[in-house]
N, C-alpha and C positions, 0 to 999 in steps of 0.2 A: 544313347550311350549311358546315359545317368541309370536307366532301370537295368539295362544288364548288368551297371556294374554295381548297383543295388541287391539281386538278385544273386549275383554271383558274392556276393558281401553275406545272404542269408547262408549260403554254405557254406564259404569258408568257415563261418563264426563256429559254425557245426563241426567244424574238421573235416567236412564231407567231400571225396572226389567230386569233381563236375564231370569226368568221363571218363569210364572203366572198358574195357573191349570186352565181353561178356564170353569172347571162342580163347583170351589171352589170360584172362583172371582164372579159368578152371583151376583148381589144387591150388592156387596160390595164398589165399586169404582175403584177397581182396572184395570188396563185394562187388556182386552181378548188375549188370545193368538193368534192369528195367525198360521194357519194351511196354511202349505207350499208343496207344492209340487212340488217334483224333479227326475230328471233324473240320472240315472249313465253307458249312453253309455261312451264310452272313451273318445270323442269329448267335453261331459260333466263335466267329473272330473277335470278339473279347476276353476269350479266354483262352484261345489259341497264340493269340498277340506277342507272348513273350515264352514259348517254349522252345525254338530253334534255337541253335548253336551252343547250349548251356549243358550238354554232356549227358541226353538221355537219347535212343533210340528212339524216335515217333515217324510213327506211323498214319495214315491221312486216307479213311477211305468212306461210305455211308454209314449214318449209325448202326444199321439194321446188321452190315455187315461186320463192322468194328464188335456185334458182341456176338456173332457167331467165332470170330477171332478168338474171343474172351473167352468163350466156352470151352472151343477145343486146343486152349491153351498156347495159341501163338501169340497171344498178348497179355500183359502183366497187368494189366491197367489199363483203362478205356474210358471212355465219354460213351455213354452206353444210352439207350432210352431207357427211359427209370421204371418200365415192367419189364425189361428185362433183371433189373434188380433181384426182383420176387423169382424171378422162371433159373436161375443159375446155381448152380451150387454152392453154398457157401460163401458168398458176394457179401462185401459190405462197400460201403462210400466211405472212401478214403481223403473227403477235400470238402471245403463248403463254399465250395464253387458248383453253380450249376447252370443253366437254362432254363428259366421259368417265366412266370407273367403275374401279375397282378388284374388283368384286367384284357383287353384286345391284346392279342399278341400279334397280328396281320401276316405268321408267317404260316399259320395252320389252321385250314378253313374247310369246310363239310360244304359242297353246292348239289341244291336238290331242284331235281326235276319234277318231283310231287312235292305233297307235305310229308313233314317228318311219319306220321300215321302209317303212311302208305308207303312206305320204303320199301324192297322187297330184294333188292338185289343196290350192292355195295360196294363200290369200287374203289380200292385204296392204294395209295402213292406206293411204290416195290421199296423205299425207303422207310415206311414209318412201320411201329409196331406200338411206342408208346399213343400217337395220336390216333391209329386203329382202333387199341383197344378205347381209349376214352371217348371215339365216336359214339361205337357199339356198347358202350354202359348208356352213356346219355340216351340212346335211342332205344333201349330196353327198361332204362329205370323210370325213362319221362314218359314214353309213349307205348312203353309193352310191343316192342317192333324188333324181332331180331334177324336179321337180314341177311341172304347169302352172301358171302363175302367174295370176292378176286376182285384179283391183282392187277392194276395200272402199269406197265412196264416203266422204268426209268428209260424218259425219251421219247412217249406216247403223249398224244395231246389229250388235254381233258373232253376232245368232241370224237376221240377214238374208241371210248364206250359210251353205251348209249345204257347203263344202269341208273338207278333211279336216284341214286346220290352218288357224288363224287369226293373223294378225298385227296385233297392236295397239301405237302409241307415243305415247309423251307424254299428255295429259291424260286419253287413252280409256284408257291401260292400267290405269294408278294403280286402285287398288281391285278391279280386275277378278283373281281368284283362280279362278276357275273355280265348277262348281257351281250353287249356287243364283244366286250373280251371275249367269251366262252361260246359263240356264235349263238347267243341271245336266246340258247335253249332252257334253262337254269331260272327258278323264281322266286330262291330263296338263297342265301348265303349263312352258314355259320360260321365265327371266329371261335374254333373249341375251348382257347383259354377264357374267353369272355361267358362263355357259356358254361363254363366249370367255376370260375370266380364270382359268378352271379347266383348260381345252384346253391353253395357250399361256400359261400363266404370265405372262400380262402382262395389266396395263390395256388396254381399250377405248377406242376414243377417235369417237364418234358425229355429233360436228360440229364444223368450225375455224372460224377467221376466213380469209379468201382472200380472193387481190384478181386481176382481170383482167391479162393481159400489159402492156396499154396504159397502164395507172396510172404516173405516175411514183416517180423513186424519190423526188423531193421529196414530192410528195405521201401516198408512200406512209410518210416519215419523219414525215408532220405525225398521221396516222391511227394508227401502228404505239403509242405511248404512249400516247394517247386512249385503246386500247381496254383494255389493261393495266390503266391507273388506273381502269378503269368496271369490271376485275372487282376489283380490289381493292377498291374502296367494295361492290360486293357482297358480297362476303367477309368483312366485318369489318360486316356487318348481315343478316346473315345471321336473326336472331330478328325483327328487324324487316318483313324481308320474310316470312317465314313468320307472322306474325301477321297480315299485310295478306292472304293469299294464302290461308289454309289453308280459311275454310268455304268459298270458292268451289268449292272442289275437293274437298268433302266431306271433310276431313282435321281432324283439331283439331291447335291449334298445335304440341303436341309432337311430331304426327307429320310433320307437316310441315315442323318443323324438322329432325329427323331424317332425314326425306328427301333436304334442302338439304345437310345437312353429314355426313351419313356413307354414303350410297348415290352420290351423285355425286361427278365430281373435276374442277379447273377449269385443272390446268395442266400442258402441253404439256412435256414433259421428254424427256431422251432413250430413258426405257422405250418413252414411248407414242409416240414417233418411231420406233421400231423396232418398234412393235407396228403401225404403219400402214403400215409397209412387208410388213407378212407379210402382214397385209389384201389390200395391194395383188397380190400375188403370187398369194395362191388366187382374187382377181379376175379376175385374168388366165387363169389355168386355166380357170375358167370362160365365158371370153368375155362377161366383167360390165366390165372395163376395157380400155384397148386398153393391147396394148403396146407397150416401148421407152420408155418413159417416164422420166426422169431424175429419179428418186423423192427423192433426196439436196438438189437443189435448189430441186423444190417444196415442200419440206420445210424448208430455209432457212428460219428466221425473219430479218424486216426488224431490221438491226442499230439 
């Protein structure tokens, strides 16, 4: 109760509605709701933590899907993978809230059946798009290997292709170590945030908050705190959501608290600004982004 009515304390002080009916406000004056869309991997729920009931439409579906939403305009706002950032029209990050790592992140991992040299064929989780692309730069920029890619179906086991590296994130990765988990085909494991923060001396940063060109900036000043204050209440409960979360995901609570507060990171700084821009750049090399893109400004956060 204390963080909602913290939370609901950040907008009043604003004079801000907590909830507008978006088909009722037409011609009225009023301002439009904001249609938000979110994720609830586990990696996620600290920043998901405090958005229900506080007067915005959200929405809950894969990231991959949340920014084809974003694209074709059925969402104002999303938790997006951060190359879709660079591939959108217009997109800036609206919060300095995000998903990132410093170091092993255990929730997105590369398993190979050769060595990385020898990859030739690539198979990647039907959810990711930012841990794809960061596979396939690591293994063109480190090894000069660029790999046919398809797709893992959401729901297919990782011993249901037999390509020569596997891509798994979020829920599917977690426990998966190779071996006897993966039927003992697999001889190598990568954690890609550990393998990007060891490259590049920087944090990782795997998915933003972004909002469409069309959003206003009113609008985008009523959202930009909301989302702030819903990772901070995640932050500061962190034991609690890891005690709601961990048997579901086969983890006992310490490990899954451990997962939440020392494998992930949840804010947007100027490292992991400059770590998205290097992103962006070997995206580019690769014809994974387009370019010309004014990297500085999508990268603006909402003041």
């Amino acid at each position: 109760m204390r963080n909602r009515s913290f939370i609901q304390r950040l907008f009043s002080q604003r004079n801000l509605p907590l909830r507008t009916d978006p088909t009722s406000t037409a011609g009225s004056g009023l301002p439009r709701t904001p249609r938000i869309g979110a994720v609830q991997y586990l990696n996620t729920k600290p920043l998901v933590h405090g958005l229900t009931g506080l007067g915005f439409d959200v929405f809950y579906d894969l990231p991959s899907r949340l920014a084809d939403r974003l694209a074709d305009g059925r969402l104002d706002v999303a938790l997006i993978p951060s190359i879709e950032l660079f591939r959108g029209t217009g997109y800036r990050v609206v919060s300095d809230a995000c998903i990132g790592c410093c170091g092993p992140v255990m929730s997105v991992k590369l398993f190979f059946r050769t060595s990385p040299a020898r990859v030739v064929r690539l198979a990647v989780d039907e959810g990711s798009r930012t841990s794809a692309t960061l596979a396939r730069i690591l293994l063109a920029e480190r090894f000069g290997v660029l790999p046919q890619v398809e797709v893992l179906p959401i729901g297919a086991r990782i011993t249901d292709t037999d390509a020569d590296a596997v891509l798994l994130i979020g829920d599917r990765a977690i426990g998966q170590q190779g071996g006897a988990a993966t039927g003992g085909s697999f001889q190598l494991v990568w954690d890609l945030g550990d393998e990007w923060c060891r490259w590049k001396g920087l944090p990782f940063v795997f998915a933003v908050w972004a909002a469409r060109a069309t959003v206003t900036s009113e609008e985008l000043q009523r959202v930009s705190p909301f989302l702030a204050a819903a990772r901070d209440s995640g932050k500061a409960n962190l034991a609690a959501i890891a005690s709601a979360e961990a048997a579901s995901h086969g983890l006992t609570v310490p490990q899954c608290l451990s997962y939440l507060q020392d494998n992930l990171h949840y804010d947007l700084g100027p490292q992991e600004r400059k770590s998205l821009s290097i992103f962006y750049a070997h995206a580019v090399t690769l014809s994974l982004a387009p370019t010309g893109l004014d990297v500085a400004k999508s990268l603006a956060t909402v003041p």
